[in-house]
N, C-alpha and C positions, 0 to 999 in steps of 0.2 A: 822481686817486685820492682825493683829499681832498674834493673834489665829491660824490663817488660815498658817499663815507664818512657826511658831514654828512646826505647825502640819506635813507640809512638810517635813522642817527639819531631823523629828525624823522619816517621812517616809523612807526620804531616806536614813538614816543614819543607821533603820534597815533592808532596801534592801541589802548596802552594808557589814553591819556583817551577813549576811544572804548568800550574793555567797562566803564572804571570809571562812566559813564553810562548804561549799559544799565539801570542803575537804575531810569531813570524811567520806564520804558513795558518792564517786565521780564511778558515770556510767553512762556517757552523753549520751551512746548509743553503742549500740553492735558494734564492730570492725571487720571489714571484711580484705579479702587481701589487699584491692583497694584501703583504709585511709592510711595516713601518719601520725606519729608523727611531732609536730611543731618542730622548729626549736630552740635546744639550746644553749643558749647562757651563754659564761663565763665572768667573767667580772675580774678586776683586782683593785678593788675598797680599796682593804685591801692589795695592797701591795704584792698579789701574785694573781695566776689563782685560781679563785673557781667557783662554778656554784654561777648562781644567788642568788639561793634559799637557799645557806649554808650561805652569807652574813647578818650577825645580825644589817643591817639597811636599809632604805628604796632608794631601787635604780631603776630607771628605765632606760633601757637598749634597743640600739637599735646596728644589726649590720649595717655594709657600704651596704650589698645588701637589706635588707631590704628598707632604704634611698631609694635606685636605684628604688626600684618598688614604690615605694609609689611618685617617683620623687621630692626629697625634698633636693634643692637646698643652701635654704637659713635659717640660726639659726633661726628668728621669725616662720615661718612652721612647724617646729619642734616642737617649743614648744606649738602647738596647737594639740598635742596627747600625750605632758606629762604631766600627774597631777601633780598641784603645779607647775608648770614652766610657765611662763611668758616672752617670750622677746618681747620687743618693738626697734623696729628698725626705728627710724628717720631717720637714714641716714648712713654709715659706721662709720660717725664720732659720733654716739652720740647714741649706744643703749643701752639698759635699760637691766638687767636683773633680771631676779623677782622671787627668791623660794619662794613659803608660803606666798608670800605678802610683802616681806621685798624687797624693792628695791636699786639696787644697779647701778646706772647711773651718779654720779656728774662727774663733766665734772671739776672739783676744782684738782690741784694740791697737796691743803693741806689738802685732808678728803681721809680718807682709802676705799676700795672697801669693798663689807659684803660680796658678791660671787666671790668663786674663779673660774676663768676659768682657765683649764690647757690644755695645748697645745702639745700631745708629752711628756705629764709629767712635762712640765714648767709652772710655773704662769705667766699667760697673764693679771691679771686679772684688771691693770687700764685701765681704760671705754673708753676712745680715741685710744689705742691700741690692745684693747679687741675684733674686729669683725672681723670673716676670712671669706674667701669661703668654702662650704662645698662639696669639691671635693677628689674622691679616698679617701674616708674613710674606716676607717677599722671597725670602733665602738663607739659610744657615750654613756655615762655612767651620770646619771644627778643623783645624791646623795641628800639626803635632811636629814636637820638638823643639825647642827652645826659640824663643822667634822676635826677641827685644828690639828688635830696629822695626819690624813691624807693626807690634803690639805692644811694647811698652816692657818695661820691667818686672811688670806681674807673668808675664810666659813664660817665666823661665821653664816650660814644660810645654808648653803648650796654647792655646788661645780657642774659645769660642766666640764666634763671630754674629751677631744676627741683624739682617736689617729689615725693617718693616715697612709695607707697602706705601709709594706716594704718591702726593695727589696728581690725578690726569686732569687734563682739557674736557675731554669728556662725561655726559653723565650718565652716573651710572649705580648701582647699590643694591644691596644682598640682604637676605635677613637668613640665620637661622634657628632652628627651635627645637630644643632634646628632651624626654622623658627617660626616665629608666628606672631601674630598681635603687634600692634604698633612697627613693622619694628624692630623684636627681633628676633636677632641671638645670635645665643652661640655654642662655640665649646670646647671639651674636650677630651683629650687622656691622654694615658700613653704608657709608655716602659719598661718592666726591662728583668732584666737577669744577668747569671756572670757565678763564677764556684764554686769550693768549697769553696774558699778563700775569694772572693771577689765579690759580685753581687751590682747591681746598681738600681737605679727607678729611671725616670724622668715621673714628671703629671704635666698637667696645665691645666687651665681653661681661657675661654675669653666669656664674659657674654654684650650684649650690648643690649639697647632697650628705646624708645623714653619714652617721658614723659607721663603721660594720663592724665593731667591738665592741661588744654591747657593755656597759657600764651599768653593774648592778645594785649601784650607790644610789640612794634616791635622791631626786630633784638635781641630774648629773646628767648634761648631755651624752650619746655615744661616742666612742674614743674615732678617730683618724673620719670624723665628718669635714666639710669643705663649705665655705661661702665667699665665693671670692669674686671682686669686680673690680674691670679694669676701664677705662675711656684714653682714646688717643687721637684729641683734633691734631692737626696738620694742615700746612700752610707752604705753597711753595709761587716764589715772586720768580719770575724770568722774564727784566723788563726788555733785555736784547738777547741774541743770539749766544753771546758770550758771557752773560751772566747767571748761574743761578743758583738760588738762597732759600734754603729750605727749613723752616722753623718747626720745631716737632716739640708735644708736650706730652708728657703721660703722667698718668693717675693710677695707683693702684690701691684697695683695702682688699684686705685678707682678715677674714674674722672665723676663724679655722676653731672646731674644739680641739678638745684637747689629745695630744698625742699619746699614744695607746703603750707606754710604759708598764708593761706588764711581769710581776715575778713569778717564777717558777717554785723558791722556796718555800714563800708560803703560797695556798690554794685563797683562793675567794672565799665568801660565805656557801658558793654553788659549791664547793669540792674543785673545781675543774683547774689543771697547773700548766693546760696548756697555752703557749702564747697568741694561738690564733683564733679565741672563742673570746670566754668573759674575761672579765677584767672590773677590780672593782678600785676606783682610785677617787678618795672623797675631796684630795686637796686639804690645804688648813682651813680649819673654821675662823681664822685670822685671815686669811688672806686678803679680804679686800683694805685691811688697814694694814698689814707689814709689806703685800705686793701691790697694792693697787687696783687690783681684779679681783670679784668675788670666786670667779669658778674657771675651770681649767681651761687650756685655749689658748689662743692667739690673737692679738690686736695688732695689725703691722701696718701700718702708711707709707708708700713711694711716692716722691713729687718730681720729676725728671722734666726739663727743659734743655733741648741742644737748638742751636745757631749754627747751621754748616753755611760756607759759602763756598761755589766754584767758579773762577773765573779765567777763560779761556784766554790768555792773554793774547795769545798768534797760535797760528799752525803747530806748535811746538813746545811753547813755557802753557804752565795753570797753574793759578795759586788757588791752595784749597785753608781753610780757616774754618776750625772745630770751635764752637764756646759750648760747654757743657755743665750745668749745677743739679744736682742729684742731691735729695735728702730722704734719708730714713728713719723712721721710728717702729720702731716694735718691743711690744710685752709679752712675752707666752710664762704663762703658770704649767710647770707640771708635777706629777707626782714619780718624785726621782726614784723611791721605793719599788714603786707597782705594787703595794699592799693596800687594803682597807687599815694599816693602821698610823696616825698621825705622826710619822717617823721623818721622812727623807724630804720635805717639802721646798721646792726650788723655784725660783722664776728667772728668767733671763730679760732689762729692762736696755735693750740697746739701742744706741742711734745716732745717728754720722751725716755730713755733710761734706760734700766730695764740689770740688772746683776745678775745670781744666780748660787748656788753652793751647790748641796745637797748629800750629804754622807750618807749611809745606809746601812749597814750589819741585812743580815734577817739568818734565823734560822728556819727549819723546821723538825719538829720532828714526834717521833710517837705521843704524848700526846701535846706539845709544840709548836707552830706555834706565831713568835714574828721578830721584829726588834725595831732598835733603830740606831741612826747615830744623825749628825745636818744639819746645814743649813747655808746659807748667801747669803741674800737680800738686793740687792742697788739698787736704782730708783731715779733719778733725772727727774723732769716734770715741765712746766708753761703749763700757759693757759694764751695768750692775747685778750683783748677783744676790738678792734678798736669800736668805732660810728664815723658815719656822718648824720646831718639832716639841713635843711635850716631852718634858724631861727626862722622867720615870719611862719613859716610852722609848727614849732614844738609850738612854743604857743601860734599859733591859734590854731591848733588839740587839745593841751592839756587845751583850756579854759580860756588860760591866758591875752588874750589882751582883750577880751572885745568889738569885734570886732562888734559882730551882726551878723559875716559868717560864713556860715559852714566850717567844715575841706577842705571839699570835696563837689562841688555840685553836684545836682539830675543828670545833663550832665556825670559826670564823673571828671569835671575840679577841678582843685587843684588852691584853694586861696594864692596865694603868694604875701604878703603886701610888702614887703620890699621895693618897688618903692615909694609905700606910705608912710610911716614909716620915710626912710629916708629922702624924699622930694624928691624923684630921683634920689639922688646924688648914688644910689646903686641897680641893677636891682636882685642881688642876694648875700646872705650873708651865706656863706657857714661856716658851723659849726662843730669840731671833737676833739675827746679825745679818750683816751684810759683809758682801765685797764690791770692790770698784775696782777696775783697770780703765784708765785713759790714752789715747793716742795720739797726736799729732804728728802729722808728716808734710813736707814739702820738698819736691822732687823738681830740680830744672835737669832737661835733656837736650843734647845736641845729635844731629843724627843724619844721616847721608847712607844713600844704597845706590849701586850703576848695575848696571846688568847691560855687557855690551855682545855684538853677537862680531863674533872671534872671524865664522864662515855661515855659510845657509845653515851647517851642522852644528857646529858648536858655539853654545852661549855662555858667558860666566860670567858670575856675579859676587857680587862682595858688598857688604855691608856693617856699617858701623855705628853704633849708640853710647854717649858719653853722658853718664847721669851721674848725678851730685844731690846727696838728700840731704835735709836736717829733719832730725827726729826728737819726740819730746815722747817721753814713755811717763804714764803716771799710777799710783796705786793707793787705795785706801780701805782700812776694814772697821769695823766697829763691831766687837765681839765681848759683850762683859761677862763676868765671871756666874757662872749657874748658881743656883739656890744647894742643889742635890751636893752637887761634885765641888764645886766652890773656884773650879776654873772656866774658862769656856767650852764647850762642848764638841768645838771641833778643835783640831790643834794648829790653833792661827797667831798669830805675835798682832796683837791689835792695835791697829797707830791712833782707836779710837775717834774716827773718822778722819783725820788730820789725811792730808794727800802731800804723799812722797812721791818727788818728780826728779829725771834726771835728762839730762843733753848728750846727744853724739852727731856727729856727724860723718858720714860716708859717701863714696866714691865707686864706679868701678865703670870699666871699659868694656863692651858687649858686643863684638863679632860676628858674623854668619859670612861663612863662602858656599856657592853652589857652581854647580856644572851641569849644563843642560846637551845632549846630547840626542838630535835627529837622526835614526837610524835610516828614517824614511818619513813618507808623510801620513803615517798611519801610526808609527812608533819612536817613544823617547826614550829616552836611559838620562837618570838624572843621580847627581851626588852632593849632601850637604853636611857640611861640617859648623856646627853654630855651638855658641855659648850660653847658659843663661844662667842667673843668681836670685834667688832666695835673699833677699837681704838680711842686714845683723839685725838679728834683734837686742832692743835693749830691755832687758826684763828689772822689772821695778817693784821689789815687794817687801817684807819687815823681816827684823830679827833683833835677837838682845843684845846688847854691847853695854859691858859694865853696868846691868842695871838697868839700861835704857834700852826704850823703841830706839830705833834707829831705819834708815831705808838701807836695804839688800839691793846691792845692783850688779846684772852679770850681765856680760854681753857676750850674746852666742853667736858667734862667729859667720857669714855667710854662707848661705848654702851654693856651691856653684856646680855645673852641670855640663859635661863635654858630651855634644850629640854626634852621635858619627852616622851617616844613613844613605843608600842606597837603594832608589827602584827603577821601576819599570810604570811607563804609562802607554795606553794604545787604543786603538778601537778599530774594528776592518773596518774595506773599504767603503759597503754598503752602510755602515755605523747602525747595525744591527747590536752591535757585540762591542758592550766596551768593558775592558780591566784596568786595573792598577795591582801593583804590588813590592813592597821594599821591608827591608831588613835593617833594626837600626840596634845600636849600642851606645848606650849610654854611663857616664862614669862620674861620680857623686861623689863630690869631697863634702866632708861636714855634715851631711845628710841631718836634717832637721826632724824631727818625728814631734807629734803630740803626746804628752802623758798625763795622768791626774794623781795630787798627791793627796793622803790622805784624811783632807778636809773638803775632797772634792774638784778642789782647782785645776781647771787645764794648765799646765804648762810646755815651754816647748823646750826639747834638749836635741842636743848635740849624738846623734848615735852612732859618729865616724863615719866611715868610705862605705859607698852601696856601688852594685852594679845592676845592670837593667837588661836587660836582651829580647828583641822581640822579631814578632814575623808579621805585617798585615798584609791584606789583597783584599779587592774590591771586584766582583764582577757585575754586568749587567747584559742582559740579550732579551731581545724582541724576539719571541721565539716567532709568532705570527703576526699581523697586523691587530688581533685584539688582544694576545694575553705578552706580558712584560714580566723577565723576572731577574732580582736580583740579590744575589747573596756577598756578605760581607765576613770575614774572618780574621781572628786574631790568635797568635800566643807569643806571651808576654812571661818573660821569668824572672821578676821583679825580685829583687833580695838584698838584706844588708848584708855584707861580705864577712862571710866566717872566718870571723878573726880577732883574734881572745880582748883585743885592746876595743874592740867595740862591745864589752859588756855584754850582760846579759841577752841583750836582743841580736847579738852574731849568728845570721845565717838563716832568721826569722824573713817571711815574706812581707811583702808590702800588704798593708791593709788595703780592703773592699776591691786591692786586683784578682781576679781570676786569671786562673793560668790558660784556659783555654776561652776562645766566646765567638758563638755564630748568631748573626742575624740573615733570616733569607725571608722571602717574600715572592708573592704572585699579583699583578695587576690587571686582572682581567676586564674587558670591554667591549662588547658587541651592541649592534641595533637590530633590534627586535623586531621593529614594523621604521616605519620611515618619522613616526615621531617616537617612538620609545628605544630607550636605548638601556641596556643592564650596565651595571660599574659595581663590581666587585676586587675586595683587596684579601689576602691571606698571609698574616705574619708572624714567623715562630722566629723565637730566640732559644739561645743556651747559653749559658756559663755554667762556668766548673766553679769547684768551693773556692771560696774567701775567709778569710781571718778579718773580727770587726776591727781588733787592733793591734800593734806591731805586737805585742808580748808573746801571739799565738797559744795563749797558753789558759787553759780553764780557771774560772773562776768562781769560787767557792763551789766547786763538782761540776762545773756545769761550762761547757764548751760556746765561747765567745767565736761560735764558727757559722757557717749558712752551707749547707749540701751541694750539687746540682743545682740546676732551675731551669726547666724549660716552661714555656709558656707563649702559648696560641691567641693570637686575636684575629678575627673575620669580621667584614662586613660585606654588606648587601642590598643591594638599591638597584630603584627604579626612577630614570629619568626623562622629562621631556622636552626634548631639544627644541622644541618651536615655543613652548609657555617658559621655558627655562625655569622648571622645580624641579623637582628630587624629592624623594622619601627615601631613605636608609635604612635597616636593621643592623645592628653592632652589638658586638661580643668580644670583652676585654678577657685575658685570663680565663679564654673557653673553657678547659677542662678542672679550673675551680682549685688548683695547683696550691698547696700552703709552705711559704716561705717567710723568712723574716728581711727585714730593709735595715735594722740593725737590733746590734745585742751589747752588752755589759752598760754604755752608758755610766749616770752619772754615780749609782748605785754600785758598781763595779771598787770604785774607793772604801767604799762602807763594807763588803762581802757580798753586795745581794745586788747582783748585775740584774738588769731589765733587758726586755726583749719585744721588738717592737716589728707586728707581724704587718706583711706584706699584704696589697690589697688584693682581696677573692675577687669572684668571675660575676663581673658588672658589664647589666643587657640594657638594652634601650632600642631607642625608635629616635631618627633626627630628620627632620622636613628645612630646606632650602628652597630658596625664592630669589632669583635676580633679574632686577628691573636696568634696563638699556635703554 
């Protein structure tokens, strides 16, 4: 098997050095009048406009109209046509983001993000205020490899990039409007226009649609349903030539039910133990007074305000100046169980407030192409973690009285002793505590990058980031001792609400050299060697000493990151046909993982040396003037290093990485008569299996894994080029495909991991309208 396995490997590994060299002797096919060149694209990846292919690292690049054709709404969709990208989207309040394997999701106050998302140029990148809509784009830019002099100190793996469209001189504005099944509507427009001086843009988005888990709990909406709305006025001043100031605001709510946490051990009141049908999860009958929400779901608020200014100073210097303030709030109740019975009840009550200020004077020359400025990062954040569960209910499910009865019977019904228990004197014994972790950070950077060109051939470059943080970590629990058992229920050292805080402060120096290499003017050969870090965490939580609470405080060590990577960029000469493709190695000191200890708690540890190994390539070809196609590929052999001094997880893979994963696509477009015009897209993915989390290992019988996945989407429309509308047909997850988005969860602590299925095959009808 393992023979067989390696021999693949190295098949495909010489398929893809195989098109990434098609390069040099590229003649896909004779060019007629009637072909078109693809479509290219600049990116701003290094701090100024260059084409893709002059960029001496690996980026994959999509514009706002491509999104539009391929109908791709939402960040997790995306990332299932960029290699090496990964998102997992539980819920607005809680997605995942994945370069190369390295994930970046804690939902902790006091542990740093590894990817940075930027937003408009600003770091968005802590995880509870990390998810937008992806509406009126202008271009998405996903970086891989550690990238800290360009994005900050959250990349140490990587950076997603996105900037949304600004306002024109022109007027001009769109509307459009979707129907589909599970009673899903969406609407989306814009406006702009102005004059020399002064032009404007308002876009928004409103997204609604029922749950497809059906919840057979009464007076309980369906599970993984959506209501989300977004507004982004924009305002951009250019009172001369060499000035311009662009003010952008965004608003987000999400008022999402609840996420489809589903058990396998015990069945519903239906019978059914599957994860991608019922689900019966009632919540606490407490809830709106221990979490603040009556019913399960999501309440999340974004308020985002950036200040960019550019100013041309001469032919040569620009100072560019970021102000950004971002605040979040969000509550999601869920049922951590996935039973109908009053056991495992959780909510998550986060929310942070992010301040930045980046200074940067660039420099472009004949030979010289460089910048250098600083920075300043402040973010204040908690995360509260309310429970509630009935008592008699929580230690018979977890085994502990010795009852003789199941949690749950074969009926559906939920054993509540307590009548027993107490002698009657109590029909229910209602049970709640909390936790709290706090965060504070503030982060100054100093930072310079030159990229000089050597000859016409060769370019190199070097770059440097010097950041200095102070950090304040804080924790608090209130856990009193139960009626039943006479201690608390979960096994927590409770400081009784009191908050335990501690100080560090840290340092580190962050690197990147590259090498750009013109073979010709159709082909590059590029080489990068960058650093990046995981900062320490300081973890802050209780324990006894003599008698007494006291605060626990460890500090776990940095995570740092050696990127080593070489590829290939090109496109022929008619730029029918473009590729990429590069091979990188990466090497992990300290490697940071997530784990939950057996009260539930995320915490983050130390799991020693990892290494990374992977393969991407990117192609694209106009095969004719109307159809386009392009496919994207990865393998990735993410692993902690089997080696007895990294504990039990030696040699386990990286979680939600798949070892293998293709995205390909067809863009098809022809005119039908001289006003109608057809526009169709067709897009399948693959990935190979993932592990939800490092341990790789079943829990309580039941495998914390996901299989294959492939999955089809098409769309279909009629357009007319003189009225400028459109009508669409679309089909997400055509062939209705059942997978999970994740498993074990918060229930995985208790024995009774949850499982939370993927969404089936969603059709609709969408109509567009643009006014000029």
């Amino acid at each position: 098997m393992n023979s067989n396995k390696n021999k693949f490997k190295e098949k495909l590994l010489n398929s893809l050095i195989l098109a990434s060299m098609a390069g040099y002797s590229v003649s896909v096919h004779a060019v007629d009048e009637s072909e078109k060149d693809i479509e290219r694209i600049t990116v701003t990846t290094q701090k100024r406009v260059q084409a893709i292919q002059d960029v001496p690292v690996t980026v994959t690049a999509f514009s706002g109209e491509m999104l539009e054709q391929l109908g791709i709404q939402d960040l997790d969709v995306l990332s299932e046509i960029t290699p090496g990208l990964v998102i997992q989207e539980q819920s607005p309040n809680n997605p995942g983001f994945v370069i190369r394997g390295i994930t970046s999701d804690s939902g902790s106050a006091q542990a740093a993000p590894r990817v940075s998302v930027y937003y408009n140029g600003t770091d968005i990148s802590r995880s509870r205020g990390s998810y937008f809509e992806l509406f009126d784009i202008e271009r998405v830019e996903v970086v891989k490899g550690p990238q800290a002099t360009l994005f900050g100190t959250a990349a140490s793996v990587g950076a997603l990039s996105v900037t949304t469209r600004k306002p024109q001189e022109l007027f001009e504005a769109g509307v459009s409007a979707g129907l589909g099944n599970y009673s899903a509507r969406n609407l989306q427009g814009f406006v702009t226009g102005g004059n020399p001086k002064v032009q404007g843009r308002v876009a928004f988005t409103y997204r609604e649609r029922d749950g497809y888990i059906e919840n057979i709990a009464e007076d309980e909406a369906d599970l993984n349903g959506i209501e989300r709305f977004g507004i982004r006025p924009s305002v951009r001043f250019t009172p001369n030539e060499q000035l311009t100031i662009d003010l952008v605001y965004n608003y987000e709510k999400n008022d999402d039910s609840g996420t489809s946490f589903k058990s396998r051990r015990f069945a519903p009141t239906n019978g059914d133990t599957s994860p991608y049908s019922f689900a019966e999860a009632t919540g606490s009958p407490l809830a709106a007074q221990v979490f603040g929400k009556a019913d399960l779901g999501i309440e999340r608020t974004v308020k985002d305000l950036s200040l960019t200014l550019n100013w041309q100073l001469n032919d040569q210097w620009q100072l560019t100046s970021i102000s950004a303030d971002r605040r979040f709030d969000s509550l999601e109740v869920f049922d951590a169980d996935g039973t109908q019975a009053w056991f495992l009840e959780f909510a998550e009550d986060a929310n942070g407030e992010q301040f930045s200020q980046e200074l940067r004077l660039s420099y472009a020359g004949d030979k010289l192409n460089s910048f250098f400025g600083v920075s300043y990062f402040d973010e204040e954040g908690s995360q509260r973690v309310p429970f509630s569960t009935e008592e008699s209910v929580f230690l018979n499910c977890m085994g502990l009285l010795g009852s003789g009865l199941p949690c749950i019977n074969p009926d559906g019904s939920v054993n509540i002793l307590t009548p027993i228990l107490t002698g009657g004197a109590a029909s229910i014994l209602p049970y709640q505590g909390v936790f709290q972790n706090f965060g504070e950070n503030t982060a100054y950077s100093v930072f310079a990058d030159f990229s000089y060109a050597v000859s016409e051939k060769l370019e190199l470059t070097a770059g440097l980031r010097f950041v200095d943080e102070d950090k304040t970590s804080g924790y608090a629990s209130d856990f009193g001792a139960s009626i039943l058992a006479g201690v608390p229920l979960l096994p927590v050292v409770s400081t009784g609400g009191e908050i335990f805080s501690a100080d560090a402060s840290f340092d580190a120096w962050l690197p990147r050299f590259n090498a750009l290499y013109r073979l010709n003017e159709q082909m590059n050969l590029y080489a990068t060697v960058s650093k990046g870090r995981r900062s320490e965490v300081l973890d802050v939580s209780s324990s006894i000493s003599e008698g007494n609470v006291v605060p626990q405080i460890t500090e776990i060590p940095a995570e740092t990151i050696w990127n080593y990577e070489a590829g290939i960029k090109g496109n022929s000469s008619d730029n029918v046909f473009r590729y990429a493709a590069s091979v990188f190695y990466q090497d992990y000191q300290n490697f940071q993982v997530s784990r939950q200890d057996d009260a539930g708690n995320f915490f983050t540890e130390n799991a020693g040396n990892a290494k990374n190994l992977g393969v991407e390539a990117e192609l694209k070809w106009a095969v004719t003037a109307d159809l386009e196609w392009f496919t994207n590929l990865a393998w990735i052999d993410a692993k902690i290093d089997e080696n007895s001094s990294n504990g039990e997880l030696a040699g386990n893979r990286f979680r939600l990485q798949p070892e293998y994963s293709v995205g390909t696509g067809l863009l098809y477009s022809r005119d039908l008569t001289s006003q109608y015009r057809l526009n169709s897209s067709l897009m399948y993915t693959f990935r190979s299996d993932i592990f939800f989390e490092e341990d790789n290992a079943p829990v309580a019988d039941f495998d914390i894994a996901q299989g294959a996945v492939q999955l089809t989407s098409v769309r279909l429309g009629i357009e007319h080029s003189r009225q400028n509308w459109s009508v669409t047909l679309f089909a997400s997850n055509l062939f209705d495909k059942e997978y999970l988005v994740d498993a074990g969860n918060t229930g995985s602590a208790f024995g009774y991991p949850s499982f939370i299925s993927g969404a089936p095959r969603f059709v609709g009808i969408e109509f567009r309208k643009t006014f000029m």
